[in-house]
Short mmCIF file of the C-alpha atoms (twelve columns), coordinates in Angstrom:
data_MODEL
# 
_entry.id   MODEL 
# 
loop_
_atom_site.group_PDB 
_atom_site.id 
_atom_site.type_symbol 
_atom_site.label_atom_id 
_atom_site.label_alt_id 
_atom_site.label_comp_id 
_atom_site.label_asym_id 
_atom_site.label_seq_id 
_atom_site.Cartn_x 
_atom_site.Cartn_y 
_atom_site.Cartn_z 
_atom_site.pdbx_PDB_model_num 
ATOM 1   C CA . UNK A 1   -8.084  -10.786 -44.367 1 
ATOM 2   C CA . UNK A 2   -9.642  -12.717 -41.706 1 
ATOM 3   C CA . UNK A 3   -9.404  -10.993 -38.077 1 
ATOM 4   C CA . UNK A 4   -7.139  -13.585 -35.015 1 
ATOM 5   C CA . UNK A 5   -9.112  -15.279 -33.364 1 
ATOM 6   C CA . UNK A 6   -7.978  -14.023 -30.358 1 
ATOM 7   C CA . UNK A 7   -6.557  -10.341 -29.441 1 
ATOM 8   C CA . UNK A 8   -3.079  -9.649  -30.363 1 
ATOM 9   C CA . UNK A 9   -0.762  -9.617  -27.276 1 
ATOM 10  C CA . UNK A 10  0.762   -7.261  -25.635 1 
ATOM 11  C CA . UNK A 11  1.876   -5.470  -22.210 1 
ATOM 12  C CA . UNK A 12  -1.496  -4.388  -21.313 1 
ATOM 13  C CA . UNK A 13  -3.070  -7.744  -21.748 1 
ATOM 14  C CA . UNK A 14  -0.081  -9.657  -20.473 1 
ATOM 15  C CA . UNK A 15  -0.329  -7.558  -17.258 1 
ATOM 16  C CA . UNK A 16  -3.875  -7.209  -17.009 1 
ATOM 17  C CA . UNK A 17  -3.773  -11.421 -17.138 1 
ATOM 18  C CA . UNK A 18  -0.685  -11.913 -14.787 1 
ATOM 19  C CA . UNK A 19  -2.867  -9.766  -12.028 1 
ATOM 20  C CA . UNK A 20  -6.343  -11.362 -12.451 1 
ATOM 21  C CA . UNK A 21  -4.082  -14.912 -12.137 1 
ATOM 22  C CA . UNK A 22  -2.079  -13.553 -9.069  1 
ATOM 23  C CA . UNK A 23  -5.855  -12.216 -7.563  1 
ATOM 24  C CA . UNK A 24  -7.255  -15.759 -8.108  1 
ATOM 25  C CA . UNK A 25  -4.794  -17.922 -6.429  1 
ATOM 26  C CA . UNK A 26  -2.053  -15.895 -5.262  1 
ATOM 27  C CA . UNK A 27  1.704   -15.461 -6.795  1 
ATOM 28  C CA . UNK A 28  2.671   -19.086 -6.189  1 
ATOM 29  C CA . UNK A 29  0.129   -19.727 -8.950  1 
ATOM 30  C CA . UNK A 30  2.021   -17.298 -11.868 1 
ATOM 31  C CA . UNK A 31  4.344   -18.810 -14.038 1 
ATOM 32  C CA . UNK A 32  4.991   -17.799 -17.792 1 
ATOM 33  C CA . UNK A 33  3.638   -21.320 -18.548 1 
ATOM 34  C CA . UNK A 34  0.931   -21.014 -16.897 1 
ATOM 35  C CA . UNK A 35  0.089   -17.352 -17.627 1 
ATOM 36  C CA . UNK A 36  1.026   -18.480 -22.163 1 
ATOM 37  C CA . UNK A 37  -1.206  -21.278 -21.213 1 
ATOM 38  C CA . UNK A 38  -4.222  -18.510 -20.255 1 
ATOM 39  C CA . UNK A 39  -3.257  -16.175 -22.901 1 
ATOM 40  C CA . UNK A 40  -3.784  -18.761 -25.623 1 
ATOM 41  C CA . UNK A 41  0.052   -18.226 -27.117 1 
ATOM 42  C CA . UNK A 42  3.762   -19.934 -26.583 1 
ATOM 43  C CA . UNK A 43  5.494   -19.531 -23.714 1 
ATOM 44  C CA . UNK A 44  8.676   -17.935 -25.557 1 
ATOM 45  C CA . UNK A 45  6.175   -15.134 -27.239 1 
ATOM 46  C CA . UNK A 46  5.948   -12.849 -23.841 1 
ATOM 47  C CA . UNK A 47  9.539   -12.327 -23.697 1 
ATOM 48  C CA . UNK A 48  8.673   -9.741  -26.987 1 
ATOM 49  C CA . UNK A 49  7.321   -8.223  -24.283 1 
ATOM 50  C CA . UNK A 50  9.003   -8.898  -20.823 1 
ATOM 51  C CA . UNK A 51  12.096  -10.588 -20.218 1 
ATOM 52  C CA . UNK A 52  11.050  -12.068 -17.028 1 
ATOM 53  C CA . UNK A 53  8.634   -13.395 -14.495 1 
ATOM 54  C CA . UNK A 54  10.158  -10.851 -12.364 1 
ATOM 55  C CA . UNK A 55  9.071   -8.049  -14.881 1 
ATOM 56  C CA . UNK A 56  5.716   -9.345  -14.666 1 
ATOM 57  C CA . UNK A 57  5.127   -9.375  -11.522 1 
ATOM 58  C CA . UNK A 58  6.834   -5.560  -11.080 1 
ATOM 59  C CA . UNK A 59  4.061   -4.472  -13.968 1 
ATOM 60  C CA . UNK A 60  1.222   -6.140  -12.290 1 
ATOM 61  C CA . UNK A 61  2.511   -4.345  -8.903  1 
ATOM 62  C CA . UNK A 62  2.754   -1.426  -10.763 1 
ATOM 63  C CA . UNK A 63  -0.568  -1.378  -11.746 1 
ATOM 64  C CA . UNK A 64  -2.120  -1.368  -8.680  1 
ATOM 65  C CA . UNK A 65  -0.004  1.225   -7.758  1 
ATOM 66  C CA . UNK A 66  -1.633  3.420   -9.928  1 
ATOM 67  C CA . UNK A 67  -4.949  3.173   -8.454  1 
ATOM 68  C CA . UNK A 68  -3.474  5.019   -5.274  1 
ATOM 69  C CA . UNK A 69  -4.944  8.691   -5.393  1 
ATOM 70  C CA . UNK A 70  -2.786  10.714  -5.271  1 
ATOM 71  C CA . UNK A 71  -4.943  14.052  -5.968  1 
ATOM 72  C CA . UNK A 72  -4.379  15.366  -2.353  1 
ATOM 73  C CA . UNK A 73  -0.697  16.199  -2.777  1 
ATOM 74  C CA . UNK A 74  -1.328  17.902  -5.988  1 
ATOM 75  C CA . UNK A 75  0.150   21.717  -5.056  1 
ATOM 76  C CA . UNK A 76  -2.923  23.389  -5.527  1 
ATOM 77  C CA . UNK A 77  -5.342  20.524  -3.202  1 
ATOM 78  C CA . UNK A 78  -6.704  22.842  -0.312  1 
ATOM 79  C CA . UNK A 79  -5.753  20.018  2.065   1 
ATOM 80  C CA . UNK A 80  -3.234  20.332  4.960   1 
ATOM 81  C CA . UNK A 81  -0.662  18.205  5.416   1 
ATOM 82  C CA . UNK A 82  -2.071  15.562  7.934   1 
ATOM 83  C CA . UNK A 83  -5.555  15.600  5.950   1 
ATOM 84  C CA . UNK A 84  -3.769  14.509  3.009   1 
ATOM 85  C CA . UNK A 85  -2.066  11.836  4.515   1 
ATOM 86  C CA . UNK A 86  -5.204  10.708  5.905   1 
ATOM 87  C CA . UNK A 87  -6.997  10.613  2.653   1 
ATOM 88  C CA . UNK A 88  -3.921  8.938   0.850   1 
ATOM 89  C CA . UNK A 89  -3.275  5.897   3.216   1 
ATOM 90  C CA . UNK A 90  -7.210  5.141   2.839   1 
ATOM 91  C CA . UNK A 91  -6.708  5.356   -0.246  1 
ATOM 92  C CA . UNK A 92  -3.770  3.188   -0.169  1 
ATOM 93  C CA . UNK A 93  -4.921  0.432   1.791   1 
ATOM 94  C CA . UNK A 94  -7.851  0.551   -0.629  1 
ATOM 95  C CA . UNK A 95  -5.958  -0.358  -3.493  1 
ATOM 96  C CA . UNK A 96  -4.035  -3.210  -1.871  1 
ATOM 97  C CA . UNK A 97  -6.963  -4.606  -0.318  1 
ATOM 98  C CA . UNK A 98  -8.715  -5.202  -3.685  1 
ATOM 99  C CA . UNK A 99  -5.372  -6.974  -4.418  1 
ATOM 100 C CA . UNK A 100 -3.943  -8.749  -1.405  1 
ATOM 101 C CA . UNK A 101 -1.668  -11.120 -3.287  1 
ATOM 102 C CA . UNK A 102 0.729   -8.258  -4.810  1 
ATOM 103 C CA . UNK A 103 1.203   -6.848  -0.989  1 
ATOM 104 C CA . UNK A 104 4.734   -8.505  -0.644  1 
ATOM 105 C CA . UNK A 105 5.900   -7.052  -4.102  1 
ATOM 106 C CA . UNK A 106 4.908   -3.607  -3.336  1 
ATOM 107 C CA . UNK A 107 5.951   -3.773  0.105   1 
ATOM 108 C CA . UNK A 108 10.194  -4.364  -1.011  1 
ATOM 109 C CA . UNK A 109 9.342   -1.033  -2.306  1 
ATOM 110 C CA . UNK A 110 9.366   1.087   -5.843  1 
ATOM 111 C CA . UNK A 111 12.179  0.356   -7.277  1 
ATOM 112 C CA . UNK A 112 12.162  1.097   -10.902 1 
ATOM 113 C CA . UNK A 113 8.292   1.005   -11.139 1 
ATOM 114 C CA . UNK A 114 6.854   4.114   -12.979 1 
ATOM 115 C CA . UNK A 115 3.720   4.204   -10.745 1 
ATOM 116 C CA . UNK A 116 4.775   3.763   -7.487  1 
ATOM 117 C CA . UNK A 117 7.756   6.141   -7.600  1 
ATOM 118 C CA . UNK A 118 5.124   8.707   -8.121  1 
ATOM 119 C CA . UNK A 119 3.534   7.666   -5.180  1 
ATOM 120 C CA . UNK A 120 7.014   8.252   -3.232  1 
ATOM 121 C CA . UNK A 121 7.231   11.900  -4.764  1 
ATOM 122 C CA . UNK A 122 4.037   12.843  -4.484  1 
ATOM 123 C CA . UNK A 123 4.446   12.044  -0.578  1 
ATOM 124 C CA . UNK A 124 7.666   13.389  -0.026  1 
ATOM 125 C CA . UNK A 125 7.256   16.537  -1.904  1 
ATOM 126 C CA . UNK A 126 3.980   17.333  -0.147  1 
ATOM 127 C CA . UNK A 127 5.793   17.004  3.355   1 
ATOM 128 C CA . UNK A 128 8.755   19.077  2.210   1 
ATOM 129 C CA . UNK A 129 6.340   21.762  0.728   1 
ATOM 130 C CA . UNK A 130 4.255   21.789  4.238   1 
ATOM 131 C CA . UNK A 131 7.196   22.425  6.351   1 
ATOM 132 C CA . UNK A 132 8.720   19.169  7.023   1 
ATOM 133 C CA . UNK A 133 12.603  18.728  6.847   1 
ATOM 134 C CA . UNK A 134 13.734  16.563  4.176   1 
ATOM 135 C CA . UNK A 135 14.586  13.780  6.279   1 
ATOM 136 C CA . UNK A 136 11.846  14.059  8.330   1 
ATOM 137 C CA . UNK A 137 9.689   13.795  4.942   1 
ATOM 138 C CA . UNK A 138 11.360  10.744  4.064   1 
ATOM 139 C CA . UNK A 139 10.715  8.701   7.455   1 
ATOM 140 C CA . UNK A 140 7.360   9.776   6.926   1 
ATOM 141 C CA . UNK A 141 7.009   8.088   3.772   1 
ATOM 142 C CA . UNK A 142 8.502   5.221   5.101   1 
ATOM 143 C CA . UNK A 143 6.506   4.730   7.961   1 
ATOM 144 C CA . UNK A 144 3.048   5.143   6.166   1 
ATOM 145 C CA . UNK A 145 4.345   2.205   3.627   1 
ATOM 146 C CA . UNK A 146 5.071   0.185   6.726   1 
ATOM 147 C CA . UNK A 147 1.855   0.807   8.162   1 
ATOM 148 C CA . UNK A 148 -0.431  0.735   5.383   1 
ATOM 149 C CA . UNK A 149 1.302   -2.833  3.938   1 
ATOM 150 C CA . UNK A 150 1.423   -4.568  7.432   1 
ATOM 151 C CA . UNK A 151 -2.194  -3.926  7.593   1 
ATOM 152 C CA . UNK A 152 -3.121  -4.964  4.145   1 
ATOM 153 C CA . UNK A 153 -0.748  -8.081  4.632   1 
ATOM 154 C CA . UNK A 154 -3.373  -10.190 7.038   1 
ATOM 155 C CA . UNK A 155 -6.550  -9.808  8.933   1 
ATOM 156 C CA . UNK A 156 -6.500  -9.492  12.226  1 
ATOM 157 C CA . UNK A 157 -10.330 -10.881 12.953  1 
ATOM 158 C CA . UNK A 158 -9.634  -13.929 10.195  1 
ATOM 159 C CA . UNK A 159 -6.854  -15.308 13.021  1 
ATOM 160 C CA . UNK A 160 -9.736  -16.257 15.205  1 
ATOM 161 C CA . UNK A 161 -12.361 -19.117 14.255  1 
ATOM 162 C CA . UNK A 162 -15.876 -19.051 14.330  1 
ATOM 163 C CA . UNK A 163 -16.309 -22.199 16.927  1 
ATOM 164 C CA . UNK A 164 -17.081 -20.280 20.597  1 
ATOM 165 C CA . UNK A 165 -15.408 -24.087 22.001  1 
ATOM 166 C CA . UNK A 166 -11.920 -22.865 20.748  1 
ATOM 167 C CA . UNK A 167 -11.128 -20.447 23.548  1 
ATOM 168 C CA . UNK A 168 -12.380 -22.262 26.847  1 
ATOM 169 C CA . UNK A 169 -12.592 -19.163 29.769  1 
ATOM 170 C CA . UNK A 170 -10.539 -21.399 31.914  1 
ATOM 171 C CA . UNK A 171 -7.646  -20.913 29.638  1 
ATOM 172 C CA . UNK A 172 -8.624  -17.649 28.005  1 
ATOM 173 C CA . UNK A 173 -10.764 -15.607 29.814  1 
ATOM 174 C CA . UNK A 174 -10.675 -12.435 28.242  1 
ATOM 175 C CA . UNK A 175 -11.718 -14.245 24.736  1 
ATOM 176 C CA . UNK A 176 -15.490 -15.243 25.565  1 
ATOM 177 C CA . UNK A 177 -16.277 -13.257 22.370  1 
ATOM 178 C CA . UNK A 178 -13.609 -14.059 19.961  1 
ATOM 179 C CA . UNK A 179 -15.194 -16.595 18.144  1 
ATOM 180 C CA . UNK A 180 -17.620 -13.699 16.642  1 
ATOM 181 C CA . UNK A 181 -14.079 -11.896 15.280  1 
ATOM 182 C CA . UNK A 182 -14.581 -13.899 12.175  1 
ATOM 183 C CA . UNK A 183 -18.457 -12.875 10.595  1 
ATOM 184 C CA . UNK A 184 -17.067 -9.103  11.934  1 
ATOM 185 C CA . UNK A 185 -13.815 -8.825  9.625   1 
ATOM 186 C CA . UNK A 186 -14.668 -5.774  7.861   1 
ATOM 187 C CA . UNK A 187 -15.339 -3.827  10.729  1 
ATOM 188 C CA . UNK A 188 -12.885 -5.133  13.274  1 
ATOM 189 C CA . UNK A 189 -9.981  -4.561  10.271  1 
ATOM 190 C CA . UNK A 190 -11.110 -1.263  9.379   1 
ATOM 191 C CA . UNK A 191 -11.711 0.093   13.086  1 
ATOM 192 C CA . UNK A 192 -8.311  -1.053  13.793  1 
ATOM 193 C CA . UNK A 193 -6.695  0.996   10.694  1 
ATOM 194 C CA . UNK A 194 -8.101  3.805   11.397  1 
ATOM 195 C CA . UNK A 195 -7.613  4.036   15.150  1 
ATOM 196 C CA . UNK A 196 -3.884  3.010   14.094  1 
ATOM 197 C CA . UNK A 197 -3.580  5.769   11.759  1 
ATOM 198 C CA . UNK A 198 -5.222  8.587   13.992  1 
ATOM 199 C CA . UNK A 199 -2.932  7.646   16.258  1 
ATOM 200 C CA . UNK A 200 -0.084  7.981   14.098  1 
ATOM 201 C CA . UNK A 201 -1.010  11.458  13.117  1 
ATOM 202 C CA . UNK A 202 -1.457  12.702  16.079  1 
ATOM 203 C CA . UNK A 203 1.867   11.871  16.919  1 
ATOM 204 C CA . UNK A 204 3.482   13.375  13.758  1 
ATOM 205 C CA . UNK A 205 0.907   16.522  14.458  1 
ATOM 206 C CA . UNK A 206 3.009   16.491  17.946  1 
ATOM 207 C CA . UNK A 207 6.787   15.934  16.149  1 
ATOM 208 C CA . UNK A 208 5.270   18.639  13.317  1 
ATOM 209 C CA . UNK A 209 5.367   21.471  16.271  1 
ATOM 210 C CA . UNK A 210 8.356   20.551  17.662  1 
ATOM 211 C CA . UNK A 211 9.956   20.754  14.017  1 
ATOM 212 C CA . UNK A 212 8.042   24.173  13.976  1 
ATOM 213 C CA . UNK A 213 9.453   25.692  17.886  1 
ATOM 214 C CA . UNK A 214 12.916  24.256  17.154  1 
ATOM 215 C CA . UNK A 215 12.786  26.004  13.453  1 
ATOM 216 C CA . UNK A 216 11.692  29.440  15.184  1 
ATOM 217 C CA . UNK A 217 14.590  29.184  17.917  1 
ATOM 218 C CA . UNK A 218 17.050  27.854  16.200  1 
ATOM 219 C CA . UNK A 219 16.504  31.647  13.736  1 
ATOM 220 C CA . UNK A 220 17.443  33.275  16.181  1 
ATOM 221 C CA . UNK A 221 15.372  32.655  19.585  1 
ATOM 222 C CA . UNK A 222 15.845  32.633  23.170  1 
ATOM 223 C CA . UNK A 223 17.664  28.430  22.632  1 
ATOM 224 C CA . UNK A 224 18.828  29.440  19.198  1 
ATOM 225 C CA . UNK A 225 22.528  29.805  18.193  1 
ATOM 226 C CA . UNK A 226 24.102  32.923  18.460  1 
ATOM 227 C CA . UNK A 227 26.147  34.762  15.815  1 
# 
């Protein structure tokens, strides 16, 4: 029997197409036309396999979820709490910055996806397990998805243009050296993160000790409620 001329289909390949389409040209550009039409196959043959553009898109998000390490909060990692957090947002941000097209998907959240409610667990559980209250844990997991998806949603050195005649000193004169924003992207966008997110865990590092004192008085200490 002669072998297809071109690979059967299937999830994998579906997904794995839908993403390199939504890298390309961004998620305006993925339609199940479009994405039968660079498959090779009819349109009505991916609904074997998903029953919606929607479903598409939440496997394509799903896969770059799974690219997030998550080794850190594994209960045996040797990492402290703020350490791991650290190492998981680069992480993060890593992930969506190889795919900056999927950002708005992942940032409505998990929903049903596989991948990126591990990511939630993994998170939360590690904060509980370090000493976090639950719903302290949960803000926290909130807040780092705010954080790491507002920065991986734009660049903050690609909003200024490399012409030094766009910001005149008589109306901007704090900007003489804007225009070199631009040819400094990397740096500018990665400095910021990371100042950002040191300066988010030191303040957790400072709620973290509060949650600590009030957890030592409230057993039983000088503030603490008597019996």
């Amino acid at each position: 029997m002669a072998r297809p001329r071109k690979p059967l289909l299937s999830r994998d390949r579906i997904v794995e197409t839908a993403g390199a389409l939504v890298d390309a040209e961004g998620l305006a550009a993925l339609s199940t036309r479009r994405l039968a039409a660079e498959l090779g196959v009819s349109g009505p043959s991916l609904y074997n396999h998903f029953r919606t553009k929607d479903e598409i898109l939440d496997a394509v998000a799903d896969a770059v979820s799974a690219k997030i390490d998550l080794s850190m909060f594994a209960p045996g990692d040797p990492r402290d709490w703020r350490t791991a957090l650290h190492d998981w947002a680069v992480s993060y941000r890593a992930a969506l910055a190889d795919h900056p097209h999927i950002v708005p998907v992942l940032a409505q959240g998990p929903g049903r996806r596989p991948a990126g409610l591990k990511v939630a667990d993994a998170v939360f559980g590690a904060m509980v397990r370090a000493g976090w209250p639950p719903a302290q844990a949960t803000y926290i997991g909130a807040l780092m998805r705010y954080f790491v998806t507002g920065s991986a949603l734009g660049s903050f050195a690609r909003g200024f243009v490399d012409d030094e005649t766009a910001y005149d000193p008589a109306d901007y004169p704090h900007l003489g050296q804007a225009h070199l924003l631009a040819e400094r992207r990397e740096k500018v966008d990665e400095g910021a993160f990371e100042t950002g997110l040191r300066a988010l865990l030191d303040g957790l590092g400072t709620q973290f000790a509060q949650c600590a004192q009030f957890g030592r008085e409230g057993a039983g200490g000088p503030n603490g409620p008597t019996a």
